[in-house]
C-alpha positions as CSV (number, residue, x, y, z in Angstrom):
1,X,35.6,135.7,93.2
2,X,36.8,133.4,95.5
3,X,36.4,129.9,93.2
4,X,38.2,132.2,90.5
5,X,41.1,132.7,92.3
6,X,41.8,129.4,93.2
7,X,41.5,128.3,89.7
8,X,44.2,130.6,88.9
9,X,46.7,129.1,91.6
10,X,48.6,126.3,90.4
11,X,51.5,124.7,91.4
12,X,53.7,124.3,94.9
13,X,54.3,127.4,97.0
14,X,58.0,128.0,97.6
15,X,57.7,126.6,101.3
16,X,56.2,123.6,100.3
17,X,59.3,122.7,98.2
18,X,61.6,123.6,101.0
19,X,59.9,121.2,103.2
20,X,60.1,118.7,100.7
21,X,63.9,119.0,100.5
22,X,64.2,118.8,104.0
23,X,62.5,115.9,104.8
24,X,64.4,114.5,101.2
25,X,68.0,115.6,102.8
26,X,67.0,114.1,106.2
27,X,66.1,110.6,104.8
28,X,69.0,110.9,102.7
29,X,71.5,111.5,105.1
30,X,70.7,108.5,107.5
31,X,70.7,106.2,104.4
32,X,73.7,107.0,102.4
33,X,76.2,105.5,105.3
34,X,74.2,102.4,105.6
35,X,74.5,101.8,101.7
36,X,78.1,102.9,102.0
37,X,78.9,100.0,104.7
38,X,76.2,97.3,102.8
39,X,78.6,98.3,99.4
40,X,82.0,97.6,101.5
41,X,80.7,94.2,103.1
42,X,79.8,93.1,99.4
43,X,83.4,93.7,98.1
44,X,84.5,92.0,101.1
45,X,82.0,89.2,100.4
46,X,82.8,88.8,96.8
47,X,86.2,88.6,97.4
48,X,86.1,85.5,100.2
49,X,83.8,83.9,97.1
50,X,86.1,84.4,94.1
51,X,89.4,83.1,96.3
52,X,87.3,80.2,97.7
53,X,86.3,79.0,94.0
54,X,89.7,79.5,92.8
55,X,90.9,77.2,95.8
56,X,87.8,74.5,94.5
57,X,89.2,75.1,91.0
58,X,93.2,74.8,91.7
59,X,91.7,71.2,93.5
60,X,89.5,70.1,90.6
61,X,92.3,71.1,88.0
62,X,95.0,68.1,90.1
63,X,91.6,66.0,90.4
64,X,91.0,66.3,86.3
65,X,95.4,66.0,85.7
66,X,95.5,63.1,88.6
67,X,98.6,64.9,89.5
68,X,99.2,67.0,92.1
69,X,100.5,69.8,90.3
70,X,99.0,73.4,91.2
71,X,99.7,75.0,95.0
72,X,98.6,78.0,96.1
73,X,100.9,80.7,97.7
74,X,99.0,83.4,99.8
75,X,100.9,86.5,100.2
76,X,99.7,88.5,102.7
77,X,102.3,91.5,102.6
78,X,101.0,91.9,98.6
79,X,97.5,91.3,99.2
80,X,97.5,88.2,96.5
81,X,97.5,84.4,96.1
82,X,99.3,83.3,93.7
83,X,98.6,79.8,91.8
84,X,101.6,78.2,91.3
85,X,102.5,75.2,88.3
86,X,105.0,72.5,89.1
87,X,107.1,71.1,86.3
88,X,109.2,68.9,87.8
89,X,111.5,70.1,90.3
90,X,110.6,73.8,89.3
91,X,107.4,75.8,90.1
92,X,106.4,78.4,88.2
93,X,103.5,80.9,88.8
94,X,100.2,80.4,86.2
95,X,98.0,82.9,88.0
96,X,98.0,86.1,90.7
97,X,94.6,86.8,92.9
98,X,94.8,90.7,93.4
99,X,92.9,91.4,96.3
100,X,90.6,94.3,95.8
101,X,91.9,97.7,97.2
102,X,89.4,97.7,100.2
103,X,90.0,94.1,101.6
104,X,93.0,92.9,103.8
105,X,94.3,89.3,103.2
106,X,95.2,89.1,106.7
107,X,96.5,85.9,107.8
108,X,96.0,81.9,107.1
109,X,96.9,79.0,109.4
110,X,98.6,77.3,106.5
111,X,102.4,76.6,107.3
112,X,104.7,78.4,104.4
113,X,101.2,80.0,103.7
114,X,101.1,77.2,101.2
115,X,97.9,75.5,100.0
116,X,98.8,72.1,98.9
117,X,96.8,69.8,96.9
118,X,97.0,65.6,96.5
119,X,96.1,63.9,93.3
120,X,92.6,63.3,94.0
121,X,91.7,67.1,94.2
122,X,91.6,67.9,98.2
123,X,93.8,70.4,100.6
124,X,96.3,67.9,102.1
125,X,95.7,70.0,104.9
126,X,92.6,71.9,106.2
127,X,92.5,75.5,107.8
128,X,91.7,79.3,107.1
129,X,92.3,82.1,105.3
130,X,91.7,85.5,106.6
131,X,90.2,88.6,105.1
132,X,89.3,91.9,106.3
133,X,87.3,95.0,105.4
134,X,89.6,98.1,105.2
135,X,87.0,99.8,105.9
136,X,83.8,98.4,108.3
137,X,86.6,96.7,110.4
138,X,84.2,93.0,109.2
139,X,86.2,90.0,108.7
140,X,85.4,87.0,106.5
141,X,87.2,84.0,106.2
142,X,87.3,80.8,103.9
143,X,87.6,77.7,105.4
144,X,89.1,74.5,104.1
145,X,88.7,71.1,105.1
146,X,91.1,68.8,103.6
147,X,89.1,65.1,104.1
148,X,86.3,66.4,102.0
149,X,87.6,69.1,100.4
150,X,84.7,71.4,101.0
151,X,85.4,74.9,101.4
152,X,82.8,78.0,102.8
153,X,83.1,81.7,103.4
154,X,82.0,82.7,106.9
155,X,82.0,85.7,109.0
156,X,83.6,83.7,112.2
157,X,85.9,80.7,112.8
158,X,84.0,78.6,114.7
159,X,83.6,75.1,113.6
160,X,80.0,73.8,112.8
């Protein structure tokens, strides 16, 4: 009679779910803020790494026109850079940066926040550009040195 009643049973009791959820809502609720901050240090990331390459593109662009012809302005009241075009004695602007809604463009050593390049494709001056999460508090910042033109993202300012 026994065996015959345990062939009947099939299936989770109703206090075996709820301990299920539980445990489920417990590991869930220590994870979700660490994915939360790992999603907002990305977007911070990603941003360092698209305003770096467009600083190595504005460079190779005067490099390919052997002209120095492109500057960047960084604006950091409207959260943009803006690529400017010179024609002549008149610059005009060819592209905006938006930075993304989370991330502060929060200063640059750059006097007139102005990124100039020479002819031959480098910063005619090196220095920094500062960005920061609006939400983990984590800065990033792109570096810029002007004798080789190399630029890097980094998470402090410290010079290697």
């Amino acid at each position: 009679m026994i065996a015959r009643n345990m062939k009947l049973r099939s299936g989770y009791t109703l206090v075996e779910i709820l301990v299920v959820l539980v445990i489920m809502s417990i590991i869930m609720a220590i994870a979700i803020p660490d994915f939360k901050d790992t999603y907002f240090r990305r977007i911070l990331l990603t941003a360092a790494l698209s305003l770096q390459q467009e600083v190595r593109t504005t460079g190779q662009d005067c490099l390919r026109l052997e002209f120095a012809k492109y500057y960047i302005l960084l604006d950091t009241s409207g959260e943009r850079c803006i690529i400017y075009e010179r024609t002549g004695v008149i610059s005009h602007p060819i592209k905006v940066i938006k930075m993304p809604y989370d991330v502060d463009l929060v200063s640059t050593n750059y006097a007139a926040k102005k990124i100039e390049f020479s002819a031959i494709g480098y910063p005619t001056t090196g220095g920094h550009i500062a960005l920061k999460s609006k939400i983990t508090g984590d800065f990033k910042y792109v570096i810029i040195t002007p004798v080789t033109g190399r630029s890097r993202v980094s998470d402090a300012l410290a010079v290697e």
